[in-house]
C-alpha positions in Angstrom: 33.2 6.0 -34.9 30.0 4.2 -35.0 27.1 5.8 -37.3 23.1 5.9 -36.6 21.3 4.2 -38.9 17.4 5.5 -39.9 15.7 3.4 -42.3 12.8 5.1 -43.5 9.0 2.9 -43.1 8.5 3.6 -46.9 12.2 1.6 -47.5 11.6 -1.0 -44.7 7.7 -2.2 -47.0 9.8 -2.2 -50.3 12.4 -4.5 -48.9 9.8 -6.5 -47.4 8.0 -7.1 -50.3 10.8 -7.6 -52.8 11.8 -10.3 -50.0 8.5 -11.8 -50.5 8.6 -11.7 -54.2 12.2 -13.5 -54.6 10.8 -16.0 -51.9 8.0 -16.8 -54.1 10.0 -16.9 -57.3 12.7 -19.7 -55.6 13.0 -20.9 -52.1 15.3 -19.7 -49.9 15.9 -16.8 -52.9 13.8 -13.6 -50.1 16.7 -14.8 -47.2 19.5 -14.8 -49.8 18.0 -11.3 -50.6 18.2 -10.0 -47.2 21.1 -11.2 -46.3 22.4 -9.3 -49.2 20.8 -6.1 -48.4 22.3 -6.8 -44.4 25.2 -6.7 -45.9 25.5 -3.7 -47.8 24.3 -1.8 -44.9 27.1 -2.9 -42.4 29.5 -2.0 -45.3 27.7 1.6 -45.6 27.8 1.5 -41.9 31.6 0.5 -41.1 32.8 2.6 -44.2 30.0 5.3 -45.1 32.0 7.4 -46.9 33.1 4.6 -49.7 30.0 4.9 -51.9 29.4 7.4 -54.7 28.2 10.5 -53.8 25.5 11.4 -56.2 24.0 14.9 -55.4 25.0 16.9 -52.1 25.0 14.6 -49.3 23.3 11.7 -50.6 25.2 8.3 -51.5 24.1 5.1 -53.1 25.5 1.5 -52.6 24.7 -1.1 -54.8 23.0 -4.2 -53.7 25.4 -7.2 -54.7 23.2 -9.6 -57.2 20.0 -8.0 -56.7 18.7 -4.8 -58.5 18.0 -2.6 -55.9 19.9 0.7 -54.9 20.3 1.8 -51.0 20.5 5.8 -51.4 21.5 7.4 -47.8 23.3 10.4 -46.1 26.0 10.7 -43.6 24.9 12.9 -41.1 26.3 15.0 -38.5 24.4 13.8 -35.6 25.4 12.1 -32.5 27.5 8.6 -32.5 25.2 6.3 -32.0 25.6 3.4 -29.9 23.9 1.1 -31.8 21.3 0.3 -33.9 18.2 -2.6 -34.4 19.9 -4.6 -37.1 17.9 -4.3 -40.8 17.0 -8.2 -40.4 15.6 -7.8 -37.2 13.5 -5.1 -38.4 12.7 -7.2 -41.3 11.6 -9.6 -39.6 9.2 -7.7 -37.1 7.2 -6.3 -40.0 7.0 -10.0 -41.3 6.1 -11.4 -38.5 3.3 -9.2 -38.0 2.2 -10.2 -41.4 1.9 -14.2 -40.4 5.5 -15.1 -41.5 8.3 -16.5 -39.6 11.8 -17.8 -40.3 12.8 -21.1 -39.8 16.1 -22.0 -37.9 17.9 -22.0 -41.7 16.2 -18.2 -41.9 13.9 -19.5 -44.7 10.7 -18.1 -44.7 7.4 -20.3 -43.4 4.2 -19.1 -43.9 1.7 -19.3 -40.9 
């Protein structure tokens, strides 16, 4: 069964940002940091029952080697027949602030 995935606007700026921030901090660090975040959401996506459930319906999954959390809920809705992957989305709201990736998804500033 494939799952919907909503990420909310407020969730899609914080990753943004803490992409810029670990890009600043060490080049190459904001793609490692996506890619990380990408990842965790596939796994919540393939398997979403796995995580820890912490109160009712909501979960949290653990970013590997980052400090960040990804709290969701598996909901009843519809199977969805895809989704806009995170990076892509990621990526949109960046680019409309003047930044692009480079072929080795590193981020250039324009």
């Amino acid at each position: 069964m494939t799952f919907a995935l909503q990420v909310r606007r407020a969730a899609e700026l914080e990753i943004a940002e803490a992409l810029l921030w670990y890009q600043a901090k060490n080049k190459g660090l904001g793609a490692e940091f996506l890619s990380e975040v990408s990842q965790t959401i596939d796994r919540i996506l393939e398997t979403p029952l796995i995580y820890q459930n912490v109160h009712r319906r909501i979960r949290k999954a653990i970013v590997h080697r980052f400090p960040y959390l990804i709290w969701y809920q598996v909901g009843t809705a519809a199977p969805a027949k895809g989704h806009q992957p995170l990076r892509q989305k990621i990526r949109d709201l960046l680019a409309r602030q003047t930044l692009q990736f480079n072929r080795h998804n590193d981020i250039v500033t324009g």
